[in-house]
RODO-2510 file (C-alpha; in nm, 4 decimals, decimal comma):
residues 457
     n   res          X          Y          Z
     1     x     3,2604    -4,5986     3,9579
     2     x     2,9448    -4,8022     4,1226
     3     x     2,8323    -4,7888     4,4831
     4     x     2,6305    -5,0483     4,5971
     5     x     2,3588    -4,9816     4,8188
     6     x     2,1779    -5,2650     4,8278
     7     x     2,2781    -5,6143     5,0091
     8     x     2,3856    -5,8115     4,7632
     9     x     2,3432    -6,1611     4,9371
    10     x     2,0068    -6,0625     5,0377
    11     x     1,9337    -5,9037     4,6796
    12     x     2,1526    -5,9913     4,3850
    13     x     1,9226    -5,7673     4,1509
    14     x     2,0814    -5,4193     4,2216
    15     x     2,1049    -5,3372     3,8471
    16     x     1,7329    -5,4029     3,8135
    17     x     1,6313    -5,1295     4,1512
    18     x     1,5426    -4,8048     4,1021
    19     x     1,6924    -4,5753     4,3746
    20     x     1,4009    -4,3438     4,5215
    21     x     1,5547    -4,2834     4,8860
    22     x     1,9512    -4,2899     4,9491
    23     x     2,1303    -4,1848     5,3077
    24     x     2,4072    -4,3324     5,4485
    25     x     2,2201    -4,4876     5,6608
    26     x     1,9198    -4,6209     5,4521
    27     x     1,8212    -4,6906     5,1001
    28     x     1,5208    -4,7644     4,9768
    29     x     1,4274    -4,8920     4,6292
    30     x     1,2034    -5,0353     4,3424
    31     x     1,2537    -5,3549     4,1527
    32     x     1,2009    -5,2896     3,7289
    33     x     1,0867    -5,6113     3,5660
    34     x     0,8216    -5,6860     3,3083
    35     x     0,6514    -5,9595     3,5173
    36     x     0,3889    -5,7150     3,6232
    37     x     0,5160    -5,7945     4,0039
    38     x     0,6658    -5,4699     4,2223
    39     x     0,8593    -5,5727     4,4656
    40     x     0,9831    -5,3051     4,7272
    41     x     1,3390    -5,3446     4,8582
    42     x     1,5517    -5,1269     5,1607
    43     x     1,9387    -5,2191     5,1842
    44     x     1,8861    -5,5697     5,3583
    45     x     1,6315    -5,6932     5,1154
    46     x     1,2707    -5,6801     5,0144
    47     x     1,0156    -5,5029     5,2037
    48     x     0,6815    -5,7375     5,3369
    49     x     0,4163    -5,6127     5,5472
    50     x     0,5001    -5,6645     5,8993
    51     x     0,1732    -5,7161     6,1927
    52     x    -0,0845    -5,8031     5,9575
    53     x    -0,4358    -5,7332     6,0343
    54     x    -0,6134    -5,7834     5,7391
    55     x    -0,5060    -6,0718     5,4909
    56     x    -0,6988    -5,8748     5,2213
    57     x    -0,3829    -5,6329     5,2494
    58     x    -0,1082    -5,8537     5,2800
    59     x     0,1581    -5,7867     5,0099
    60     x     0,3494    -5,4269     5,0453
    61     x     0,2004    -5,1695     4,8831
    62     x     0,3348    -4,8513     4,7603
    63     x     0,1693    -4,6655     5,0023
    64     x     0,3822    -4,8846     5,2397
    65     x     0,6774    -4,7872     5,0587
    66     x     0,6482    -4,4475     5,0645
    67     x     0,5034    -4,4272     5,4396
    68     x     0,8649    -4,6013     5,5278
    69     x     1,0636    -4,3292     5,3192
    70     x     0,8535    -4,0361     5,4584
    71     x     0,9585    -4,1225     5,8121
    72     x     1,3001    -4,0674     5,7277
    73     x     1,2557    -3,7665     5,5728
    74     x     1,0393    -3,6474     5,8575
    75     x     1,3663    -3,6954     6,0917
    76     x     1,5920    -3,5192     5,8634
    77     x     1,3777    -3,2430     5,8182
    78     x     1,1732    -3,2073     6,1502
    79     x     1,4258    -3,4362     6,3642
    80     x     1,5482    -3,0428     6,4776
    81     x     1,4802    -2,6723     6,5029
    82     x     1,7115    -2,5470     6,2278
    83     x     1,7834    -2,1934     6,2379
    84     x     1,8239    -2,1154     5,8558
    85     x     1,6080    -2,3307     5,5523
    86     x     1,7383    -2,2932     5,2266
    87     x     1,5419    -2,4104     4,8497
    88     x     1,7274    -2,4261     4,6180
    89     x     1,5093    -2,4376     4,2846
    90     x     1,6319    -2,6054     3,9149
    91     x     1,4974    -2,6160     3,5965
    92     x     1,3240    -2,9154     3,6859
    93     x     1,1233    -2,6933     3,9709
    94     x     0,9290    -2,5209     3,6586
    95     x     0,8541    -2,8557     3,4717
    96     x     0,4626    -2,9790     3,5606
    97     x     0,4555    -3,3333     3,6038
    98     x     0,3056    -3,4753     3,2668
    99     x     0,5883    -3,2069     3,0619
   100     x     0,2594    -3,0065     2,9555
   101     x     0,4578    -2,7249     2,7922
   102     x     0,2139    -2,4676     2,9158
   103     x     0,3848    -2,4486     3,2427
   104     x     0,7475    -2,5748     3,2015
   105     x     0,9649    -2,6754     2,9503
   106     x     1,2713    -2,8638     3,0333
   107     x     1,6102    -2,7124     2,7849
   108     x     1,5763    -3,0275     2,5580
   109     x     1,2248    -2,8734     2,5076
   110     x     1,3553    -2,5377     2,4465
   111     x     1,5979    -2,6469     2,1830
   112     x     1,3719    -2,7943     2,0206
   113     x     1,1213    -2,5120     1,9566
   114     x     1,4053    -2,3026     1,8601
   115     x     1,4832    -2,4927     1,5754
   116     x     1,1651    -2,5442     1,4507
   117     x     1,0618    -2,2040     1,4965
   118     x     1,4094    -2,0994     1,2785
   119     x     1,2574    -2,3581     1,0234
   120     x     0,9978    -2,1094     0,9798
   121     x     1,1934    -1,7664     0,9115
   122     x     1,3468    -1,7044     0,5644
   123     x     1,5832    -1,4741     0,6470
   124     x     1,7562    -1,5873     0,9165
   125     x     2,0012    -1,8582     0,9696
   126     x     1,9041    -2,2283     1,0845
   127     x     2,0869    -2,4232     1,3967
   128     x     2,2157    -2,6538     1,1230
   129     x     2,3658    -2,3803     0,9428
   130     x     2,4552    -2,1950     1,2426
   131     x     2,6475    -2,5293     1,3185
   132     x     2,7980    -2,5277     0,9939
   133     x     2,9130    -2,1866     1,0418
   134     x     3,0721    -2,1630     1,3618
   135     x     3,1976    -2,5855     1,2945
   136     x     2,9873    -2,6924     1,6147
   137     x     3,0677    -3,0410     1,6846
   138     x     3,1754    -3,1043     1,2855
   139     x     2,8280    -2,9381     1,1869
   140     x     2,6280    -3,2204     1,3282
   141     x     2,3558    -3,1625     1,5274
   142     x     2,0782    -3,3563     1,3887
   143     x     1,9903    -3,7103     1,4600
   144     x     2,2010    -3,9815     1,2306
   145     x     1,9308    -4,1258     1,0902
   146     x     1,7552    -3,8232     1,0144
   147     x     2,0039    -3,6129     0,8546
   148     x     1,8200    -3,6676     0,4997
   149     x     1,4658    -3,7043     0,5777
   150     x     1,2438    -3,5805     0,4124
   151     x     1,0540    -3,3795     0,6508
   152     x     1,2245    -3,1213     0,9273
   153     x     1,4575    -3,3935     1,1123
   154     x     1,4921    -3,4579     1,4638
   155     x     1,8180    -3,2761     1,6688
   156     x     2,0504    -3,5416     1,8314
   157     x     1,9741    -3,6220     2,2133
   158     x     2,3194    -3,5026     2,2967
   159     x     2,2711    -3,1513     2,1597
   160     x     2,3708    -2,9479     2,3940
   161     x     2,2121    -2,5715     2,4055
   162     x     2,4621    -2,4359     2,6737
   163     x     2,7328    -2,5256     2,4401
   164     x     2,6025    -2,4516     2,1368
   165     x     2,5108    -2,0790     2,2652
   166     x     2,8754    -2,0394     2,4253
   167     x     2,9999    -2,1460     2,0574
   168     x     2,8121    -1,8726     1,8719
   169     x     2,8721    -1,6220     2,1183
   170     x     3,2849    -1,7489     2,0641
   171     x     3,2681    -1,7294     1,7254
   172     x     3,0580    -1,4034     1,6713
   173     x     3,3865    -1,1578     1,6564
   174     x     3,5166    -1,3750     1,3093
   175     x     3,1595    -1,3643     1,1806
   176     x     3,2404    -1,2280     0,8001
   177     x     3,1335    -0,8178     0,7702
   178     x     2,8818    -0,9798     0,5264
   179     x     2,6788    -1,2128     0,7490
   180     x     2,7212    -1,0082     1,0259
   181     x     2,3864    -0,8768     1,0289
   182     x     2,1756    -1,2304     0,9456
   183     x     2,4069    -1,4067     1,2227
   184     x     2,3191    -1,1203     1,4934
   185     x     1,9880    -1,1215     1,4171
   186     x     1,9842    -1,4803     1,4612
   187     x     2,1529    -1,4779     1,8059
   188     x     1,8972    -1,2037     1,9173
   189     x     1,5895    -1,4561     1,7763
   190     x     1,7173    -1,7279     1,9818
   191     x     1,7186    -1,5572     2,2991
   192     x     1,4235    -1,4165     2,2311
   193     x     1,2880    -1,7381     2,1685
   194     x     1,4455    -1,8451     2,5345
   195     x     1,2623    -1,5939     2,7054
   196     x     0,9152    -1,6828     2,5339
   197     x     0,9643    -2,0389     2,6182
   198     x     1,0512    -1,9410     3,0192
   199     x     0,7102    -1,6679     3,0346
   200     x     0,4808    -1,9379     3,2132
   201     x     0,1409    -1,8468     3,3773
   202     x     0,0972    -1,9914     3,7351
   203     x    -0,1941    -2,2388     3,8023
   204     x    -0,1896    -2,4024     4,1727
   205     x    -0,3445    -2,6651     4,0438
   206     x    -0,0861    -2,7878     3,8246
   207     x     0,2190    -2,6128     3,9975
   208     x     0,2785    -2,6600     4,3718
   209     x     0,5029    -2,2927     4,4049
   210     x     0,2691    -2,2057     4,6406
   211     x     0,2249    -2,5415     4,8711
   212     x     0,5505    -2,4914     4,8672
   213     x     0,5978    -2,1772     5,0256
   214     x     0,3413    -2,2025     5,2793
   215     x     0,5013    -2,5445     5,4130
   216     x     0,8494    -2,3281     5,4498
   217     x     0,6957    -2,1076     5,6140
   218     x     0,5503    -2,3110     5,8574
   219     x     0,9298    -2,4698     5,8909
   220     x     1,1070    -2,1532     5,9954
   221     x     0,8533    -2,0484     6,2711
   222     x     0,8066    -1,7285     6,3307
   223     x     1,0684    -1,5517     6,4551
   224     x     1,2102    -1,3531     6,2223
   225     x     1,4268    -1,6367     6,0524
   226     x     1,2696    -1,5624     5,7063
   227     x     1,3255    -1,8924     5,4587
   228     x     1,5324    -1,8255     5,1321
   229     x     1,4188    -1,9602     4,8159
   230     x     1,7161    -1,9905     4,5482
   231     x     1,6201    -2,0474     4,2325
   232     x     1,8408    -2,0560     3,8767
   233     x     1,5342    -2,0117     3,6716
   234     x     1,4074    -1,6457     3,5590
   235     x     1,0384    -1,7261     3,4974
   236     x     0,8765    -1,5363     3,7658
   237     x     0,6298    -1,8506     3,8918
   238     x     0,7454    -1,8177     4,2567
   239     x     0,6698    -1,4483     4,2496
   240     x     0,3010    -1,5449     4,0967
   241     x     0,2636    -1,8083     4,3601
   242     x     0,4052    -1,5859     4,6421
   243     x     0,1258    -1,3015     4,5250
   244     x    -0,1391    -1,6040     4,5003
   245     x    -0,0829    -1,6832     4,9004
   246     x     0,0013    -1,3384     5,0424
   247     x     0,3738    -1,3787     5,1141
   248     x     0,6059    -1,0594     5,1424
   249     x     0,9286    -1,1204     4,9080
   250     x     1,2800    -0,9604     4,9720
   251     x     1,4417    -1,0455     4,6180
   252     x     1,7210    -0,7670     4,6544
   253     x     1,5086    -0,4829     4,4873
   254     x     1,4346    -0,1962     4,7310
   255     x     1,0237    -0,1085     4,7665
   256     x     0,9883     0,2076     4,5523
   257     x     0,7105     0,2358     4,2459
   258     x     0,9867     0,1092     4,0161
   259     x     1,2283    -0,1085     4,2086
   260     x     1,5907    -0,0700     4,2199
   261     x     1,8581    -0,3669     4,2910
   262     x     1,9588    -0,3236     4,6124
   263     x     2,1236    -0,6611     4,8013
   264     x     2,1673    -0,4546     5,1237
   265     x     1,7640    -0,5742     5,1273
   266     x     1,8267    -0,9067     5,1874
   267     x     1,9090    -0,8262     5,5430
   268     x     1,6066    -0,6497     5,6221
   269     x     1,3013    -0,7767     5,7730
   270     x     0,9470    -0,6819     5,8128
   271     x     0,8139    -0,5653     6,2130
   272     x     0,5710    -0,3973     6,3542
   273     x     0,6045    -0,2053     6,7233
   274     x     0,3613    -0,4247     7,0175
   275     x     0,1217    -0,2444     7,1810
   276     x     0,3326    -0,2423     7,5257
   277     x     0,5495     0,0413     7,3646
   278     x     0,7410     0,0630     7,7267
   279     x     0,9108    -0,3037     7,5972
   280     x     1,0512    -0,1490     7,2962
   281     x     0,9050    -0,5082     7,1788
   282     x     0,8407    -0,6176     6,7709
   283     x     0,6761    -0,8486     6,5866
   284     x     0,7950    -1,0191     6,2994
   285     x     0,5694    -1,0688     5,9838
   286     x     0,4958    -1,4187     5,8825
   287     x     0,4864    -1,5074     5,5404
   288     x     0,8028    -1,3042     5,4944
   289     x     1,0770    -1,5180     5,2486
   290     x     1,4770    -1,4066     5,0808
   291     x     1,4131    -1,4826     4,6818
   292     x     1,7233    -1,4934     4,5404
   293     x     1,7696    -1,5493     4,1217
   294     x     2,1032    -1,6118     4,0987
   295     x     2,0891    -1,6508     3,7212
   296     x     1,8774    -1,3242     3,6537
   297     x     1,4822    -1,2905     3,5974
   298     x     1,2323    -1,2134     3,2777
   299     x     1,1494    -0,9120     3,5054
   300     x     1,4739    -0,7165     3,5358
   301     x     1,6360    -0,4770     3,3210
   302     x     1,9730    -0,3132     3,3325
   303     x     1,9278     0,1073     3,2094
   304     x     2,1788     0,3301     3,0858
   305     x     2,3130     0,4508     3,3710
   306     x     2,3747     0,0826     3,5231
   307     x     2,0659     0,0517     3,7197
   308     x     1,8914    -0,2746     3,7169
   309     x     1,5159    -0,2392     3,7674
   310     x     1,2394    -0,4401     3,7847
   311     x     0,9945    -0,3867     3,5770
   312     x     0,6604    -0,5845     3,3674
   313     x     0,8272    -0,8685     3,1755
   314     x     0,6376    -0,8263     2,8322
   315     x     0,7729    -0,4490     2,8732
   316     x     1,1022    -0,6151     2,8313
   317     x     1,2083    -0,6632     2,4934
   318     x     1,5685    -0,5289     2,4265
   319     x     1,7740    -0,8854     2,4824
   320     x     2,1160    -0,6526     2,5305
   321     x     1,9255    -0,5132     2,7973
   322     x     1,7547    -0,8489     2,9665
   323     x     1,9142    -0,9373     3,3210
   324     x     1,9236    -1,2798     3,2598
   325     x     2,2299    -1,5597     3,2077
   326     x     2,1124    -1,7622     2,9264
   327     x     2,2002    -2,0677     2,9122
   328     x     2,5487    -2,1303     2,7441
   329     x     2,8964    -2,2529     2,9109
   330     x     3,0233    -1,9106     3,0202
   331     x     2,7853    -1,8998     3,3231
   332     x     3,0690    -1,9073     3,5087
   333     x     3,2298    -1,6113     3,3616
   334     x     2,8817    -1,4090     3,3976
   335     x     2,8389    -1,4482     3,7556
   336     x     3,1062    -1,2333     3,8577
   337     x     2,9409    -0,9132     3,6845
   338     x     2,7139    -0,7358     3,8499
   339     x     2,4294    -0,8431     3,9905
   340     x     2,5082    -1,1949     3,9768
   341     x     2,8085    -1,1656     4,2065
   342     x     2,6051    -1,0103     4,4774
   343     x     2,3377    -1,2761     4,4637
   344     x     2,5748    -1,5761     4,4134
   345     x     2,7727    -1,4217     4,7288
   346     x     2,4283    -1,4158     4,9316
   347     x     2,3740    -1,7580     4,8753
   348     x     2,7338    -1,8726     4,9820
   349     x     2,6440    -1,6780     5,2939
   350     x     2,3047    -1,8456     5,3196
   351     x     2,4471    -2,1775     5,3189
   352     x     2,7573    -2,1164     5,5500
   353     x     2,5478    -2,0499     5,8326
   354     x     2,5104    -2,2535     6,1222
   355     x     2,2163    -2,5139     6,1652
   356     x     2,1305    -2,4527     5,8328
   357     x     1,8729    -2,7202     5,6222
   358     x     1,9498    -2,7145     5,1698
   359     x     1,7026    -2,8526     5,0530
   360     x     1,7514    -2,8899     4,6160
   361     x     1,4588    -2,9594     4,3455
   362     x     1,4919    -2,9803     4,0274
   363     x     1,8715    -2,9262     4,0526
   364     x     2,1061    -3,1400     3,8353
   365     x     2,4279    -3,0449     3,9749
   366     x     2,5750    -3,0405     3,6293
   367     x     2,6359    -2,6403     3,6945
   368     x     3,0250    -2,6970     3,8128
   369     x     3,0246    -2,3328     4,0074
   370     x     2,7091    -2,3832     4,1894
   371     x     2,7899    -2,7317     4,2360
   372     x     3,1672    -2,6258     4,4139
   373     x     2,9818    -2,4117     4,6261
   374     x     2,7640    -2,6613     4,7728
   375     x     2,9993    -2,8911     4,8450
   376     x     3,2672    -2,6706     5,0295
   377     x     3,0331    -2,5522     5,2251
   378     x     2,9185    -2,9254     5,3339
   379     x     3,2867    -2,9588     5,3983
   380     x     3,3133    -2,6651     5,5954
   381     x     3,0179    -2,6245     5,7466
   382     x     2,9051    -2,9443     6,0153
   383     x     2,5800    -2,8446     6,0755
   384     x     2,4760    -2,7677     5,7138
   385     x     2,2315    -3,1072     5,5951
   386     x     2,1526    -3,1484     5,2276
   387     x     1,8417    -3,3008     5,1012
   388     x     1,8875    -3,3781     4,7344
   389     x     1,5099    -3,4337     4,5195
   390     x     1,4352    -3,4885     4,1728
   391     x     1,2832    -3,7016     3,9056
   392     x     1,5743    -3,8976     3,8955
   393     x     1,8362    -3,9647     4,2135
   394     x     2,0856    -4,1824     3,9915
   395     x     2,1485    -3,9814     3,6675
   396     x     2,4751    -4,1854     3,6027
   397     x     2,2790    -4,4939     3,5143
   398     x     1,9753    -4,5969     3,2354
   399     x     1,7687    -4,8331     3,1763
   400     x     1,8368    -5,0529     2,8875
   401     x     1,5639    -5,1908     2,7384
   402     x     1,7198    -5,5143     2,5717
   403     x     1,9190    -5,6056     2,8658
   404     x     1,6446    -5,5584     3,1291
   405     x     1,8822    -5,3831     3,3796
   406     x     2,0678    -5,0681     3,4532
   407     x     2,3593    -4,9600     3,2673
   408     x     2,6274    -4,7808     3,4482
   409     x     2,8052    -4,4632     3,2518
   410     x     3,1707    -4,4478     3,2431
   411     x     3,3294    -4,1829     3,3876
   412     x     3,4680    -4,0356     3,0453
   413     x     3,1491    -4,0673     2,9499
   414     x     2,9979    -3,7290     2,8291
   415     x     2,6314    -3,8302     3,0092
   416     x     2,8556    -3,9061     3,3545
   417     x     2,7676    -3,6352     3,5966
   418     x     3,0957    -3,6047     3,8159
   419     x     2,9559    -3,3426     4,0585
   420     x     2,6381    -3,5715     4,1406
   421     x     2,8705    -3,8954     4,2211
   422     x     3,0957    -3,6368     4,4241
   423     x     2,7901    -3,5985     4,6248
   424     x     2,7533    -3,9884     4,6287
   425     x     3,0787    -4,0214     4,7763
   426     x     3,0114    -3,7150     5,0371
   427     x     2,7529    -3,9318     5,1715
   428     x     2,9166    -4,2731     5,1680
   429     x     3,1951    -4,0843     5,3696
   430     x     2,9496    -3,9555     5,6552
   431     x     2,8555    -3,6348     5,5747
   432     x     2,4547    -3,5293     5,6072
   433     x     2,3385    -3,5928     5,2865
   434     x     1,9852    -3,7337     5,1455
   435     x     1,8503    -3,8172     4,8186
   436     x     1,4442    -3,8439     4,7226
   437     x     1,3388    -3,9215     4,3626
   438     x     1,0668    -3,6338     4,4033
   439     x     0,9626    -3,3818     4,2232
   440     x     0,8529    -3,0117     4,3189
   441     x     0,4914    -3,0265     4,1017
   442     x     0,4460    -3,3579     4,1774
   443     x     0,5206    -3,5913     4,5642
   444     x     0,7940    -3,3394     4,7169
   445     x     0,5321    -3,1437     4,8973
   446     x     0,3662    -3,4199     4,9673
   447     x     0,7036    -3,6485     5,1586
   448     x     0,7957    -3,2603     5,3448
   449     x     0,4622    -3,2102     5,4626
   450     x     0,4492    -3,6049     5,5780
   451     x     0,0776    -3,6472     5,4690
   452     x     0,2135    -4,0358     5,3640
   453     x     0,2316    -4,1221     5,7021
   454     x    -0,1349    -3,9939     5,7183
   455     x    -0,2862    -4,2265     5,4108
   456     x    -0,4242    -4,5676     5,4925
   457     x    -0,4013    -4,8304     5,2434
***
């Protein structure tokens, strides 16, 4: 299924635009061509500089381009006093802009260091024989025309990690008695390896966490309506960031010297008496923000006794003890044990409430639960809006080189990404929903905060 967003009297060259701004009301998008020419189009055609004052200027610049698209996001986001802001963070949240590993690796990345790194151990098993084992998509994982090279080969671009992890985990219980202990300790390596490849240092100059944070912030106001930050990812960056620019967090653990999980903290705030005690008055602190890790965090840890504390994360090294989904098809299954299904249930609440802002990052909307929840509430609740960012707002097309143009997946296509066209339709139909091809660590800030429509040419 296609929607076209562009006039196609006005511009026949849809296939050949690059979607960076999508509404129902406006799209706004780049041409791809190798003549070395940009052109800049919206939905009735391409973009020229209107009231010209200096002919030294005259062809539409990007600047131009992305001074149009910031005024729209300025009235979705600014156009009214919402009572309740809501980030939702991704993977892609975590990822610096140039894929420096240092501060974010994207899965594709992570799957890839854990098979090299499994290369390297002698006594454990290797994903190709782990794939063998447990008959993972016939035992092929590796690229075609690398399955005999010489040196370590390549894995295929449609090796999946979630799946592959969901398979092992499947197959564990039929494991023979005598591979038993090589196949465990394999299992335990990997998600090991996971949680090495998710431990990332913050560095404001790199990571915008904490631009972030202060531009909520200055969103909610201050009274009292503290800004929740959802995030699926269980590096603790925001929590670095948050320390960084002296924000308070309430992330569900209560405030003792080791924290204890505690949801019924979501609902507090922080306030101080005013000096007129006679008005029984209080003040809320600022900087105050809900941080909720729906999929678990590198700094929790589930005891004995059923406690989940919060603790150092390189004091956490037991993986049967980790609080932490890892990434594999069964997410779905995890999230109703304990503490997910209090922290999935606070964001359904989050997002049900009235004159609400979502704004995602980084979020692919392949997760199908997540995904579900979003959009019933969208149906359900009128004055919920959804702003939509990331690297890429049209992940059911790519480029093809030969062709020079887009080429549309089918729907039985395994790359097709039925939740994200769901969205699609949403909007075609009406309901308040944007898309920006932004990133957190890169423009995001940058289109929120409006400093665009500050930058002269």
């Amino acid at each position: 299924m296609f929607f076209f967003f562009f006039d196609e009297v006005s511009n026949p060259k849809e296939s050949q635009i690059e979607y960076h701004y999508l509404s129902q009301s406006s799209k706004f998008g780049i041409e791809k061509n190798d003549s070395g020419v940009t052109n800049f189009y919206d939905s009735s055609g391409i973009l020229e500089k209107q009231h010209l004052t200096d002919d030294s200027q005259s062809q539409f610049q990007e600047i131009d381009f992305k001074r149009l698209i910031s005024e729209k996001i300025r009235k979705t986001v600014y156009g009214e006093k919402y009572s309740n802001i809501v980030f939702l963070a991704g993977a892609g949240a975590s990822v610096a802009p140039d894929l420096n590993p240092k501060y974010g690796k994207t899965v594709k990345m992570i799957a890839e260091d854990v098979y090299l790194k499994l290369h390297e151990i002698d006594d454990l098993y290797t994903l190709e024989q782990l794939a063998e084992k447990c008959k993972y998509n016939d035992g092929y994982i590796l690229a075609r025309d690398q399955i005999k090279a010489e040196h370590i080969p390549q894995l295929a671009d449609n090796f999946n990690l979630e799946d592959f992890l969901s398979t092992l985990f499947h197959y564990r219980p039929y494991v023979p008695d005598n591979d038993k202990e090589k196949f465990n300790s394999t299992i335990e390596k990997i998600l090991l390896l996971i949680k090495e490849n998710t431990t990332y240092s913050y560095d404001s100059k790199v990571l915008k966490h904490g631009a972030l944070l202060n531009l909520l912030s200055n969103l909610s106001g201050k009274d009292g309506n503290k800004f929740s930050v959802i995030t699926t990812n269980y590096d603790d960056l925001f929590e670095q960031a948050a320390a960084e620019n002296n924000f308070v967090i309430f992330d569900g653990f209560n405030f003792t010297s080791v924290p204890k999980f505690d949801s019924d903290i979501f609902e507090w705030n922080l306030v101080k008496e005013a000096q007129n005690i006679k008005t029984r008055e209080v003040e809320f602190k600022d900087k105050t923000f809900n941080l909720v890790k729906i999929h678990g965090s590198l700094t929790w840890e589930k005891q004995d006794n059923g406690d989940i504390l919060r603790k150092d994360k390189h004091s956490i090294i037991d993986t049967d003890k980790m609080v932490i989904v890892f990434p594999s098809s069964d997410k779905f299954a995890q999230s109703y044990q304990e503490p997910y299904f209090e922290l999935f249930a606070k964001f359904q609440d989050l997002i049900k409430r009235p004159n609400t802002l979502l704004i995602s990052s980084g979020f692919s909307f392949a997760d199908d639960h997540i995904s579900q929840m979003i959009t019933q509430a969208l149906k359900n609740n009128s004055s919920l809006k959804l702003l939509v960012t990331d690297f890429n707002i049209d992940p059911n097309r790519e480029w093809d080189k030969e062709d020079n143009r887009y080429i549309e997946f089918d729907e039985i296509d395994s790359k097709y990404n039925q939740n994200w066209a769901g969205l699609i339709r949403l909007m075609c139909d009406g309901y308040p929903i944007s898309f920006l091809k932004a990133t957190m660590n890169s423009d995001l800030v940058d289109y929120l905060s409006g400093r665009y429509l500050n930058d002269e040419n």
